[in-house]
N, CA and C atoms of all chains as a GROMACS GRO file, in nm:
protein
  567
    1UNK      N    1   0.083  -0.120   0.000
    1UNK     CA    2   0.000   0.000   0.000
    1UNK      C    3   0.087   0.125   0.000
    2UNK      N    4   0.175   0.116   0.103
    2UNK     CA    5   0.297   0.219   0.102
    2UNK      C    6   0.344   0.252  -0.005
    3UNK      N    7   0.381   0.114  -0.112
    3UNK     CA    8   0.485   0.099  -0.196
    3UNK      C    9   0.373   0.224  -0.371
    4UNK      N   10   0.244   0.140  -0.326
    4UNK     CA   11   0.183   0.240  -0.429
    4UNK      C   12   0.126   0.337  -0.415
    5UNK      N   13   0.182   0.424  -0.308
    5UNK     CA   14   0.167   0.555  -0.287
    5UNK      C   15   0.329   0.654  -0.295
    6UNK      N   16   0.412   0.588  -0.296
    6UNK     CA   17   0.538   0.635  -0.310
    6UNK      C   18   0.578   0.597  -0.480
    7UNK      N   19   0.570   0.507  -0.547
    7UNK     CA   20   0.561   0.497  -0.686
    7UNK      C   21   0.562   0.615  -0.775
    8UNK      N   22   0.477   0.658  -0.771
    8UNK     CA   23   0.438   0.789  -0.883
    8UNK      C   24   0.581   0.868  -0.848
    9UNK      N   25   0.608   0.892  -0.738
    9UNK     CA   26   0.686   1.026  -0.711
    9UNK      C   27   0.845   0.932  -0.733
   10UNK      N   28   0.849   0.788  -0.752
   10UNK     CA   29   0.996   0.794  -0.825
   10UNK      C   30   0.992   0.789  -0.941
   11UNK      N   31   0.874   0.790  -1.048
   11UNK     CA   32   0.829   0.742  -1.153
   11UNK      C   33   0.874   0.859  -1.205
   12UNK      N   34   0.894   0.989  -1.168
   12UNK     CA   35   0.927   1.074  -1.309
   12UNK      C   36   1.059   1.077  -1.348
   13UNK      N   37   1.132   0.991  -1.314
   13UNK     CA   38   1.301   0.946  -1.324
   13UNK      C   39   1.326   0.932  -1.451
   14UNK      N   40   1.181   0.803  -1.487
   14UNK     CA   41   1.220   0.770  -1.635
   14UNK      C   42   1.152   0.798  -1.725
   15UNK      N   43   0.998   0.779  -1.729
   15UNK     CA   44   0.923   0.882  -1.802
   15UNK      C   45   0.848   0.729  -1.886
   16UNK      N   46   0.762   0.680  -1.970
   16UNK     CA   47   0.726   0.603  -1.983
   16UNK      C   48   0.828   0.528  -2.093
   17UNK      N   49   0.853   0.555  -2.194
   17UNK     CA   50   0.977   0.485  -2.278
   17UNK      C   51   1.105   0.492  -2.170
   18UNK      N   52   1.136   0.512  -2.112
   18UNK     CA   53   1.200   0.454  -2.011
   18UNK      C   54   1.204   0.343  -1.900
   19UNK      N   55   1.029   0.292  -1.953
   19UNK     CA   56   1.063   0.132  -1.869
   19UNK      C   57   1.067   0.003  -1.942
   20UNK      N   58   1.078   0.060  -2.093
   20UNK     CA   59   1.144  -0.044  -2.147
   20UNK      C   60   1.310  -0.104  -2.170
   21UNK      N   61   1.353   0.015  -2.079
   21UNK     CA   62   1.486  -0.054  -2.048
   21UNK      C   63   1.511  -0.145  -1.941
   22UNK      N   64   1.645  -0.209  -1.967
   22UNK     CA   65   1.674  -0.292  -1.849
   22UNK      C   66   1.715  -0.216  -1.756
   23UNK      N   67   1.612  -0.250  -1.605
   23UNK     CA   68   1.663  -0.190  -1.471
   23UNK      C   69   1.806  -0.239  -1.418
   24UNK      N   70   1.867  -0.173  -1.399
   24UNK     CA   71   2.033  -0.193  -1.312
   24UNK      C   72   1.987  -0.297  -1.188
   25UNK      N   73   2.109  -0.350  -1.190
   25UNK     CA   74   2.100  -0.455  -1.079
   25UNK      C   75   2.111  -0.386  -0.932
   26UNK      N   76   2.048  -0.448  -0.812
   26UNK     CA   77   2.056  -0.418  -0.736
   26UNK      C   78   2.219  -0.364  -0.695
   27UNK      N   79   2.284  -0.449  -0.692
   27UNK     CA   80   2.446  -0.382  -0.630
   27UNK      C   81   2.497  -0.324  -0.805
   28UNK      N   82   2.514  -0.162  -0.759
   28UNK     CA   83   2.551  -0.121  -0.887
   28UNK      C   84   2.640  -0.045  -0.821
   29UNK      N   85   2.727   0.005  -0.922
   29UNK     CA   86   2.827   0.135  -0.846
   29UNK      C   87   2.788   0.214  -0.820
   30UNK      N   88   2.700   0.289  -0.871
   30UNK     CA   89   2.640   0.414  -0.767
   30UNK      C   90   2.578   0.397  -0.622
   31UNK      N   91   2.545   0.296  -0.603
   31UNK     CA   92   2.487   0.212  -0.513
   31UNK      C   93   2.626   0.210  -0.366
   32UNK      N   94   2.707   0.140  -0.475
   32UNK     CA   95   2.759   0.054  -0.332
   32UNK      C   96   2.913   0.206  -0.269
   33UNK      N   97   2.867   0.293  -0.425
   33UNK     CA   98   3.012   0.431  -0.380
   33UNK      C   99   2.906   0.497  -0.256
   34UNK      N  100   2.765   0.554  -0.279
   34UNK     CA  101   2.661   0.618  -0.213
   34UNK      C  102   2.674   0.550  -0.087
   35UNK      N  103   2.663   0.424  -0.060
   35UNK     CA  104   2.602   0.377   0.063
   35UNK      C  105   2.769   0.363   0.119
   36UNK      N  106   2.886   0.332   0.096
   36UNK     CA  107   2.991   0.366   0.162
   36UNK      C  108   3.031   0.481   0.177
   37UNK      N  109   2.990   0.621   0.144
   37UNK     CA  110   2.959   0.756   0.204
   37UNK      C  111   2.894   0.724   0.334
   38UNK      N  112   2.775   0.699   0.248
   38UNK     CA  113   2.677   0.710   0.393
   38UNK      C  114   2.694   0.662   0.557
   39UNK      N  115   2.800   0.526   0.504
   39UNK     CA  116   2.874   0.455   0.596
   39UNK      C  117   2.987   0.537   0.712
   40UNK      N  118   3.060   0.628   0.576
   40UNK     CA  119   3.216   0.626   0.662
   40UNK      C  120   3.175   0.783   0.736
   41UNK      N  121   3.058   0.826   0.655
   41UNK     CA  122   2.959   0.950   0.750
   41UNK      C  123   2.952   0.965   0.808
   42UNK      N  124   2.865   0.803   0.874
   42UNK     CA  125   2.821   0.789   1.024
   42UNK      C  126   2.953   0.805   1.133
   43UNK      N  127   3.077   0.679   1.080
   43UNK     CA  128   3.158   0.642   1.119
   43UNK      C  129   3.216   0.820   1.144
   44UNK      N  130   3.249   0.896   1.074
   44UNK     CA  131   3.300   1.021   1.088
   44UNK      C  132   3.215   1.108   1.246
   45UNK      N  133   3.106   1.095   1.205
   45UNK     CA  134   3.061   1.168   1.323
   45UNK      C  135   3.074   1.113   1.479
   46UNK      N  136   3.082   0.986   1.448
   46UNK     CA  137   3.083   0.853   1.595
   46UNK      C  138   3.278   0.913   1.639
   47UNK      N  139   3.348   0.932   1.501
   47UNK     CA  140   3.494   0.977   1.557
   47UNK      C  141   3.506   1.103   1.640
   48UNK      N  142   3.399   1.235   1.553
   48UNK     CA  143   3.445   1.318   1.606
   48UNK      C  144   3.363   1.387   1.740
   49UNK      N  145   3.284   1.294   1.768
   49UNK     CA  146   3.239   1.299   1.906
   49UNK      C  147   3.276   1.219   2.034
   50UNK      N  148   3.402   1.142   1.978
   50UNK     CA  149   3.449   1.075   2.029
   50UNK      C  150   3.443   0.959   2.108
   51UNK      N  151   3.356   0.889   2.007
   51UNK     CA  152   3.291   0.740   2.010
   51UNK      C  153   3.396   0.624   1.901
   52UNK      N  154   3.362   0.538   1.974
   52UNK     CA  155   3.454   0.416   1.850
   52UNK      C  156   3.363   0.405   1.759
   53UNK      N  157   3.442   0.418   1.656
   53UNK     CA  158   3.377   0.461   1.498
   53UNK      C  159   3.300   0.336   1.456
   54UNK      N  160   3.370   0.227   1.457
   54UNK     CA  161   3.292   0.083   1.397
   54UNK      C  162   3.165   0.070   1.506
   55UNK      N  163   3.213   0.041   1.667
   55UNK     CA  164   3.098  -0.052   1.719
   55UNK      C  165   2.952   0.111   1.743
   56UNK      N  166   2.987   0.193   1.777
   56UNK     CA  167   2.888   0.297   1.835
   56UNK      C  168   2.798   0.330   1.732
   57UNK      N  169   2.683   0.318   1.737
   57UNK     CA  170   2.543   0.397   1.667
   57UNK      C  171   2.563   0.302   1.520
   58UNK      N  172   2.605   0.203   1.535
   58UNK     CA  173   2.519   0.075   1.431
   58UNK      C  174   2.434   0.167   1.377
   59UNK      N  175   2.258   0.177   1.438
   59UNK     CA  176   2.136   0.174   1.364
   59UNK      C  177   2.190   0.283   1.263
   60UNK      N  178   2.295   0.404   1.330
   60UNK     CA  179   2.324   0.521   1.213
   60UNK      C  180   2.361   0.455   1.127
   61UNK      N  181   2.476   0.408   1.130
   61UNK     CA  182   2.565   0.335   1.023
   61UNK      C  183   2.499   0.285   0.891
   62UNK      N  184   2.412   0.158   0.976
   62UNK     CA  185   2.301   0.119   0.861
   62UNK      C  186   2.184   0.182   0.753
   63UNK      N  187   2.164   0.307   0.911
   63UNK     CA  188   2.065   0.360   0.807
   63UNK      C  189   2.121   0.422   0.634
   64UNK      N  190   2.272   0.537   0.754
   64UNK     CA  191   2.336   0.626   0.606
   64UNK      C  192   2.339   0.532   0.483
   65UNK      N  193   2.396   0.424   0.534
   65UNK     CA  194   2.435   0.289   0.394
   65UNK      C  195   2.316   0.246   0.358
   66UNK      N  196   2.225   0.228   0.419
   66UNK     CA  197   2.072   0.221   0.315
   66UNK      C  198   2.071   0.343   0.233
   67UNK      N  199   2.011   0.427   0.308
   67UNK     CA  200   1.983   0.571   0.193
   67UNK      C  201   2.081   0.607   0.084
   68UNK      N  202   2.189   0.533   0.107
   68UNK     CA  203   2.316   0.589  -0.018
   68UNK      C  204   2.276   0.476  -0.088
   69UNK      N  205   2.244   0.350  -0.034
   69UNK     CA  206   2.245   0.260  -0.173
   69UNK      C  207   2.121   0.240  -0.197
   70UNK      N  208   2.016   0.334  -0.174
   70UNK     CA  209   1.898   0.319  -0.237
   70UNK      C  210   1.838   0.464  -0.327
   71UNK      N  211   1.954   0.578  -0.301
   71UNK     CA  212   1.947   0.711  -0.358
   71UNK      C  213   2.019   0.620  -0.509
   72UNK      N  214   2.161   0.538  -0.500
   72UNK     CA  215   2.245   0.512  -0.552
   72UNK      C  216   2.175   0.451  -0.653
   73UNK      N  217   2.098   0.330  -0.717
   73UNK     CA  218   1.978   0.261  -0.720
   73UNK      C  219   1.895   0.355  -0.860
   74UNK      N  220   1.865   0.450  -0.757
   74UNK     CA  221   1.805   0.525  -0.842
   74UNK      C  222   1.866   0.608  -0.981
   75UNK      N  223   1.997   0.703  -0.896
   75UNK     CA  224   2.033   0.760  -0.999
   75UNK      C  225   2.123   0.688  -1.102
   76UNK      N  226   2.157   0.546  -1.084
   76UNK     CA  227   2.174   0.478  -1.201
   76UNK      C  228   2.121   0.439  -1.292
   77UNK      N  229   1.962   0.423  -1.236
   77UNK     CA  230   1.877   0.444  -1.342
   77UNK      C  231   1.863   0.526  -1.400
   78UNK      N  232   1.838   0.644  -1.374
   78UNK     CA  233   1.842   0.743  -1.416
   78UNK      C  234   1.999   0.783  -1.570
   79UNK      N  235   2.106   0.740  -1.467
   79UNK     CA  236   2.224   0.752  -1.585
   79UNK      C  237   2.183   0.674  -1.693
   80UNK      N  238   2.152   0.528  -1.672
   80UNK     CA  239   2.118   0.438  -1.779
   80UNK      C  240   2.017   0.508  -1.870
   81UNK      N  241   1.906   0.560  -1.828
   81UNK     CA  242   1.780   0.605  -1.922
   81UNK      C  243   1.835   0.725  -1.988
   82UNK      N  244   1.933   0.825  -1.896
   82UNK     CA  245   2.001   0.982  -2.005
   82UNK      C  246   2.113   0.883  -2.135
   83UNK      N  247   2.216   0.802  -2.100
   83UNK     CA  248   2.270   0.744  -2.176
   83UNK      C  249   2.194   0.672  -2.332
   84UNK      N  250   2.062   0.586  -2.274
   84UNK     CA  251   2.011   0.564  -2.414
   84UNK      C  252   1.931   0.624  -2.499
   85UNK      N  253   1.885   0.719  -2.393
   85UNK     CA  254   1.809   0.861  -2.482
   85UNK      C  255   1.897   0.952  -2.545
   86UNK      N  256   2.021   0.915  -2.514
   86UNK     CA  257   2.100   1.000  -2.616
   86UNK      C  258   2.164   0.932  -2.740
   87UNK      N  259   2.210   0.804  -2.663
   87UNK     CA  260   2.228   0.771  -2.782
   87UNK      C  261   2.158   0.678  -2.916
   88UNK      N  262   1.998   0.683  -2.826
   88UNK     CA  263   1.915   0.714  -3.008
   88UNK      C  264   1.916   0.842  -3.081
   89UNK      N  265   1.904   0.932  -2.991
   89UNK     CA  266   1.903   1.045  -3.008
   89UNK      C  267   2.030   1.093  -3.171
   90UNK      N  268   2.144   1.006  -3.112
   90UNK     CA  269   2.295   1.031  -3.220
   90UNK      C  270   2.206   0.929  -3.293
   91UNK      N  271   2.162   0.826  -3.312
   91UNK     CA  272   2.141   0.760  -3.400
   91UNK      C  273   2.043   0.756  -3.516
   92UNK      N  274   1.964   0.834  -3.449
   92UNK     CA  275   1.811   0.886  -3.574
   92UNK      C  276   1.906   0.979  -3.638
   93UNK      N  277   1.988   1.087  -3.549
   93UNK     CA  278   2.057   1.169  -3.665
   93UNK      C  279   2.139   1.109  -3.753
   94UNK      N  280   2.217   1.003  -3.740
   94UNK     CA  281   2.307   0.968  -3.830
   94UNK      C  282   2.208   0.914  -3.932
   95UNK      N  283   2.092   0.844  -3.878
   95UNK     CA  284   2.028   0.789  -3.988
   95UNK      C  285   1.956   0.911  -4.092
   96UNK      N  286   1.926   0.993  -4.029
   96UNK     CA  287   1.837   1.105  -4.113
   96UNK      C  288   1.973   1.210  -4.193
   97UNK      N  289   2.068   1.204  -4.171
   97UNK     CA  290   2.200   1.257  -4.267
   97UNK      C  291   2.311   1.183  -4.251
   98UNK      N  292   2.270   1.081  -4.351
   98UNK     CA  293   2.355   1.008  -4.419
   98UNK      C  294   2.502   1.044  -4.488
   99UNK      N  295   2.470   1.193  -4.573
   99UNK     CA  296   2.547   1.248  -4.632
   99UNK      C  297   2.669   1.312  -4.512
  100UNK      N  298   2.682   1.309  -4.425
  100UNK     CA  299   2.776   1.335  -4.304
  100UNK      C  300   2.818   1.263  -4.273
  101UNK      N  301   2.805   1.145  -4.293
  101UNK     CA  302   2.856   1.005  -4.201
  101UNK      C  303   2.930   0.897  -4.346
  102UNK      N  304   3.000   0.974  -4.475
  102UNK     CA  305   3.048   0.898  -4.527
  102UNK      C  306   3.164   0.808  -4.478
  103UNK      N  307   3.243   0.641  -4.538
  103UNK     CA  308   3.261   0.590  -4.480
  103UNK      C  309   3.390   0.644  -4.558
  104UNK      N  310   3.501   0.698  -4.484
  104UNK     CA  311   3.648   0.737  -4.573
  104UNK      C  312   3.690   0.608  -4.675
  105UNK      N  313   3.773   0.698  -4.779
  105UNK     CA  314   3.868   0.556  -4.849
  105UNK      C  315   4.000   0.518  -4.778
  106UNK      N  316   3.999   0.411  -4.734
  106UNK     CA  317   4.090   0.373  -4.662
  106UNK      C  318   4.228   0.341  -4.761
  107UNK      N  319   4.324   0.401  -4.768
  107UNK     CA  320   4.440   0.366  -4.842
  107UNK      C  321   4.584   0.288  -4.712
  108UNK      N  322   4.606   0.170  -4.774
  108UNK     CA  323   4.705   0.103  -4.690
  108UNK      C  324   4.851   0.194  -4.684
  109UNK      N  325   4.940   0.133  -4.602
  109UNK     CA  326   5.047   0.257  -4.576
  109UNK      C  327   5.155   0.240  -4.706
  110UNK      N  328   5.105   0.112  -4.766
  110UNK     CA  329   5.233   0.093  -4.865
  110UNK      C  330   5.196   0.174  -4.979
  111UNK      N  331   5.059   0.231  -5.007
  111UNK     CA  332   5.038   0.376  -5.116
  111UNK      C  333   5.102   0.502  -5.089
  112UNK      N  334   5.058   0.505  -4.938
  112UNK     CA  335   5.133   0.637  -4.888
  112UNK      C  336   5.268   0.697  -4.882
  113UNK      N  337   5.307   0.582  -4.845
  113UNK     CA  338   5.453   0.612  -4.808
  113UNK      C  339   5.565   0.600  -4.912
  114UNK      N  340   5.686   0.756  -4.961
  114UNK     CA  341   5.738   0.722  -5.071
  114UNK      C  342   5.816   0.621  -5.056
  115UNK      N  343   5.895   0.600  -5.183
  115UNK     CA  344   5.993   0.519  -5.191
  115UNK      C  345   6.119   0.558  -5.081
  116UNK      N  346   6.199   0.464  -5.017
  116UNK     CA  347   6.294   0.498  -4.931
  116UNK      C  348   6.440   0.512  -5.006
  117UNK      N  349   6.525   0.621  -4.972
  117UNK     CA  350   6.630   0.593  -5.012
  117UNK      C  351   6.767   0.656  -4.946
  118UNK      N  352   6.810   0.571  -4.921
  118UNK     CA  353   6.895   0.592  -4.730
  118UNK      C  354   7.018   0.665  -4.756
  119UNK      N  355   7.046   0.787  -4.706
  119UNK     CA  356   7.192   0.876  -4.760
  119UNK      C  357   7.224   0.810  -4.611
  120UNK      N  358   7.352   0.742  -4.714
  120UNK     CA  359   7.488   0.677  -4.530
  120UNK      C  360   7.623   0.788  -4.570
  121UNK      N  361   2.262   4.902   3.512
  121UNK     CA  362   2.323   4.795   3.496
  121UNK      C  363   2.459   4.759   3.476
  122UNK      N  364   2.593   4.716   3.468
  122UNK     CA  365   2.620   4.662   3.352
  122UNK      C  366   2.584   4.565   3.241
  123UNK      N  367   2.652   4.551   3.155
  123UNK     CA  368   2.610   4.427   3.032
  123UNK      C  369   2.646   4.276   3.114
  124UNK      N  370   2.755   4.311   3.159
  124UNK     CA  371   2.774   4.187   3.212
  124UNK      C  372   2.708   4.107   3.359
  125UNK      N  373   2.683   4.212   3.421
  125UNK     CA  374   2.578   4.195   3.495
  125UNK      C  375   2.426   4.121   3.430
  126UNK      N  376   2.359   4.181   3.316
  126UNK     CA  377   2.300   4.171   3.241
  126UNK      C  378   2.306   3.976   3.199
  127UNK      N  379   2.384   4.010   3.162
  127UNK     CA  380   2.404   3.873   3.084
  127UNK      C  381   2.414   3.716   3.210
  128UNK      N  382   2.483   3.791   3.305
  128UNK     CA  383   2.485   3.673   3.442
  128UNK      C  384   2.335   3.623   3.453
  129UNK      N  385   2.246   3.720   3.530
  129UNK     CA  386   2.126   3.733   3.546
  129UNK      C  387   2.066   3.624   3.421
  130UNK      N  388   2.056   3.672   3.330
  130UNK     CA  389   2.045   3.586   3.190
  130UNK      C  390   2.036   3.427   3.210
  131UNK      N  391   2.124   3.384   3.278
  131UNK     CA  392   2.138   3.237   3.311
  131UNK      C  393   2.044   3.094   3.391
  132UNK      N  394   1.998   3.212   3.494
  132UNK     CA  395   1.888   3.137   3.533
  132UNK      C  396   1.738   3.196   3.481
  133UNK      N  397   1.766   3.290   3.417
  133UNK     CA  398   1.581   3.266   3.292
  133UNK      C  399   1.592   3.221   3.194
  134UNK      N  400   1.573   3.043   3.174
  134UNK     CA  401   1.610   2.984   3.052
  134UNK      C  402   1.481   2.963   3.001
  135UNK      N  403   1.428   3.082   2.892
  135UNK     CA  404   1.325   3.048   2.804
  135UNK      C  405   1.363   2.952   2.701
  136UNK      N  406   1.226   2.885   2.641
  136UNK     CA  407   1.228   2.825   2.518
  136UNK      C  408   1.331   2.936   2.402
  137UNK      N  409   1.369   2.878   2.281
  137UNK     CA  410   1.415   2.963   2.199
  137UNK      C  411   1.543   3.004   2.217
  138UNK      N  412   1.594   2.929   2.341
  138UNK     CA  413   1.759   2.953   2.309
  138UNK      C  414   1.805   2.881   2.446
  139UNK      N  415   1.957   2.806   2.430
  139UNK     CA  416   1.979   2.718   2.496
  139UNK      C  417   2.125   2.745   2.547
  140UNK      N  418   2.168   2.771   2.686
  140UNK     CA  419   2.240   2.841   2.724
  140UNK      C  420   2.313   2.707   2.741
  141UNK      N  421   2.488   2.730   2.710
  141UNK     CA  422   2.541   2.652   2.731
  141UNK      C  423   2.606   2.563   2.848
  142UNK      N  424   2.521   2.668   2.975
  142UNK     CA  425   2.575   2.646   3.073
  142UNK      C  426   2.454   2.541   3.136
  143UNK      N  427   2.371   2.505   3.105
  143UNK     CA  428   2.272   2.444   3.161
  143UNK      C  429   2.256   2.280   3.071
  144UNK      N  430   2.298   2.288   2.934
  144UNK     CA  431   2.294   2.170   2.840
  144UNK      C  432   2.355   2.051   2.957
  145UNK      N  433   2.319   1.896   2.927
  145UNK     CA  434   2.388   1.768   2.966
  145UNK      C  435   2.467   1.689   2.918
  146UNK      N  436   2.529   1.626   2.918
  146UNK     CA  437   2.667   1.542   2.898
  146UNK      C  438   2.578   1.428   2.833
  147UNK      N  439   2.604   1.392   2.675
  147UNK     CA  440   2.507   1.288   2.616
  147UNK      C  441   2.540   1.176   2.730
  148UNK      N  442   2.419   1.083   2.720
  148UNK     CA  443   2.462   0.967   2.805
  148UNK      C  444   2.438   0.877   2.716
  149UNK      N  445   2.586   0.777   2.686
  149UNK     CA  446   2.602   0.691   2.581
  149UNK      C  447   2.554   0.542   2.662
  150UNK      N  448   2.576   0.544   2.796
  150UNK     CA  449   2.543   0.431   2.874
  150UNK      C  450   2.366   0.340   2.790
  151UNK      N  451   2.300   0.453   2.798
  151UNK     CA  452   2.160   0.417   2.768
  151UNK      C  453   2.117   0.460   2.664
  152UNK      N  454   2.113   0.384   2.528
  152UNK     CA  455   2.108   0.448   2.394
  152UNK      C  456   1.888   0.473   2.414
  153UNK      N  457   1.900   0.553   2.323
  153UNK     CA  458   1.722   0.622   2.317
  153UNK      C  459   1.705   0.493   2.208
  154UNK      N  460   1.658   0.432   2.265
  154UNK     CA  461   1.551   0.287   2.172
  154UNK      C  462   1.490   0.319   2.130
  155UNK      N  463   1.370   0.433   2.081
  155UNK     CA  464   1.354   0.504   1.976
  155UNK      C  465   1.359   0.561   1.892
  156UNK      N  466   1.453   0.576   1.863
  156UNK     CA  467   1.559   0.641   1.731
  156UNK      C  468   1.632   0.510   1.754
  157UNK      N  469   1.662   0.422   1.785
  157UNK     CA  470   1.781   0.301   1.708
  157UNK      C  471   1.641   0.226   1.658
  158UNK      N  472   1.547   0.206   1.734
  158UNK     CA  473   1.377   0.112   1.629
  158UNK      C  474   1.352   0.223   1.518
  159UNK      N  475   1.347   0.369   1.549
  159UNK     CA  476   1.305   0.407   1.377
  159UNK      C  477   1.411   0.411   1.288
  160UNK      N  478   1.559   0.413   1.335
  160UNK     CA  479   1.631   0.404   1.254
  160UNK      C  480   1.645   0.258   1.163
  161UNK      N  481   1.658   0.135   1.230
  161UNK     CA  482   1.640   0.011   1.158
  161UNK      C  483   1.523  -0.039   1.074
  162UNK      N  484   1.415   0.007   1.179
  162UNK     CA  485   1.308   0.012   1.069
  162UNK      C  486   1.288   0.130   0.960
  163UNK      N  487   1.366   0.215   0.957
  163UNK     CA  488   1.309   0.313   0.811
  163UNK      C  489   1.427   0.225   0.747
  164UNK      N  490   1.560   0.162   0.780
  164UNK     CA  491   1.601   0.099   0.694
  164UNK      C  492   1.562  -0.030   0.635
  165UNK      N  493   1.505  -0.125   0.708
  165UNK     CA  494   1.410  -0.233   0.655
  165UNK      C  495   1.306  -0.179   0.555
  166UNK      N  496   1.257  -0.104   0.594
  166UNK     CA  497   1.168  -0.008   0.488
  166UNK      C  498   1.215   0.005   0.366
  167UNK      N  499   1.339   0.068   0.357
  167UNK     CA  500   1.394   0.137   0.284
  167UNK      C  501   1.448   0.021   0.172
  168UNK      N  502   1.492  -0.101   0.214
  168UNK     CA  503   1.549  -0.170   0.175
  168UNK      C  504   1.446  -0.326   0.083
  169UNK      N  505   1.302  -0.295   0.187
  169UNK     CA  506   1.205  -0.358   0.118
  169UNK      C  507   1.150  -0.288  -0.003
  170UNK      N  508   1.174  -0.148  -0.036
  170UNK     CA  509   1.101  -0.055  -0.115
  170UNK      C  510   1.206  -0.066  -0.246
  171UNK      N  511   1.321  -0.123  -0.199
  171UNK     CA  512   1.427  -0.134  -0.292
  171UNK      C  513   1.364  -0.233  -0.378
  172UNK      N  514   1.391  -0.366  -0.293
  172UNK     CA  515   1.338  -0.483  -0.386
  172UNK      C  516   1.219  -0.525  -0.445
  173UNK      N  517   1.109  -0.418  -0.401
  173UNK     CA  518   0.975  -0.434  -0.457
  173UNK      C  519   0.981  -0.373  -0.603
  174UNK      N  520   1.078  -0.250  -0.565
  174UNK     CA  521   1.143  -0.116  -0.704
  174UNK      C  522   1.164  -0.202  -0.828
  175UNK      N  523   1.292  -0.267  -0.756
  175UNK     CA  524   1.357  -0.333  -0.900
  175UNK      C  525   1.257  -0.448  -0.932
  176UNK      N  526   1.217  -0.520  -0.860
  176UNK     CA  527   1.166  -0.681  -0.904
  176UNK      C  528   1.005  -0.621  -0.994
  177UNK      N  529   0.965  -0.480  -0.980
  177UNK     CA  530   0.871  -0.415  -1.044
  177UNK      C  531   0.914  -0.347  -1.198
  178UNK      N  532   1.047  -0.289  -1.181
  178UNK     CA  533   1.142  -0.302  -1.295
  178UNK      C  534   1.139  -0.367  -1.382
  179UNK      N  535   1.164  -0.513  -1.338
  179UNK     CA  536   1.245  -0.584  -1.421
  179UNK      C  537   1.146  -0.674  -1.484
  180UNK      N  538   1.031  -0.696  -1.430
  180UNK     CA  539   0.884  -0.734  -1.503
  180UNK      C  540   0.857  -0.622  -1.619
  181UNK      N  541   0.823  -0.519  -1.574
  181UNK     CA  542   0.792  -0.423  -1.670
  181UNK      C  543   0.906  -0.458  -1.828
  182UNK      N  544   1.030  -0.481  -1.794
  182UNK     CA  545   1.157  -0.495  -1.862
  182UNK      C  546   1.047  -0.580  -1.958
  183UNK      N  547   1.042  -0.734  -1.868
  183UNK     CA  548   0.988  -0.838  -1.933
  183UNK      C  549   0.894  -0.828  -2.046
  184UNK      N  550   0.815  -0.764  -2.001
  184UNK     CA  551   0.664  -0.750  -2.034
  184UNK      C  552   0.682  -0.654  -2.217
  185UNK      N  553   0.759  -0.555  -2.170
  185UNK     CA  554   0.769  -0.444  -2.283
  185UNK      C  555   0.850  -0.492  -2.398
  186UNK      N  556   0.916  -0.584  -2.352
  186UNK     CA  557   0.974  -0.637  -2.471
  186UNK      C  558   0.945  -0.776  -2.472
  187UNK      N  559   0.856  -0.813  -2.450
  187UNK     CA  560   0.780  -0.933  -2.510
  187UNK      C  561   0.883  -1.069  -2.442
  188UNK      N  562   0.968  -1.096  -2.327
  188UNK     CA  563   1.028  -1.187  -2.317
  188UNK      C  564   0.935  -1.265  -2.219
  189UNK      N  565   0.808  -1.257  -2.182
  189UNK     CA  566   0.754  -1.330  -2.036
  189UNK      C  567   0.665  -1.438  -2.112
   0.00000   0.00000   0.00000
């Protein structure tokens, strides 16, 4: 019930041709860089209040590393959906001017290059 | 008056709206507030169920739109 009341409001990420892509896997790099922020965060503040950084305020710890790897999650989706909207985007153009995208004449190096002739 | 007179006086009328440093307490780490460590684990269980409902809702849609189900 929660889940389809919070829906809509991550839904404008991708936009509807955007859920025909493949969703990123749960452990992605944005994911796991975000939620080890969120981690060494906690750990930072547990130092500078002068608590032991690993064992003190767990529930913090966990939470920051949830919210980084579930912000993380997202905006990879997000990268994934700007990445292939652009690059149809290059690709209708190449298809719609053809005349720009000729394929060069490739000449091997043994046309190019003159004859050698060695002053000793 | 003086100001500093002023300001002594100041110390024992601690209204709302500002928090004199001389009266604040020494956190006590002995006894953690079990209410904030339960909403903290649970907004992360939350957080982490909302994950996998996300993607496994994803990745159907994936299915579905391109005809692989």
């Amino acid at each position: 019930m929660v889940y389809s009341l919070v829906r809509p409001v991550l839904g404008f990420l991708r936009g509807d041709e955007g859920k025909s892509l493949a969703p990123p896997g749960i452990v992605n790099r944005n994911s796991v860089w975000l939620s080890g922020m969120g981690w060494v965060s906690a750990m930072l503040q547990n130092a500078i209040n002068h608590r032991p950084p690993l064992k003190s305020g767990v529930h913090r710890q966990v939470l920051l590393a949830t919210i980084g790897w579930f912000i993380g999650y997202h905006i990879t989706k997000y990268e994934n959906y700007t990445y292939a909207r652009l690059d149809r985007d290059m690709n209708e153009y190449i298809k719609l001017h053809p005349e720009r995208f000729e394929p060069k004449e490739k000449k091997t190096f043994a046309e190019i290059v003159e004859p050698f002739h060695p002053v000793r | 008056m003086t100001f500093s007179h002023l300001l002594t006086r100041a110390v024992h009328i601690n209204r709302a709206g500002s928090r004199s440093a001389f009266t604040s307490s020494k956190l006590d780490t002995a006894n953690p507030n079990w209410l904030r460590v339960g909403l903290a684990f649970g907004t992360s269980a939350f957080l982490w169920g909302l994950l996998f409902k996300q993607h496994s809702t994803d990745v159907h849609e994936y299915k579905v739109r391109n005809d692989l189900q």
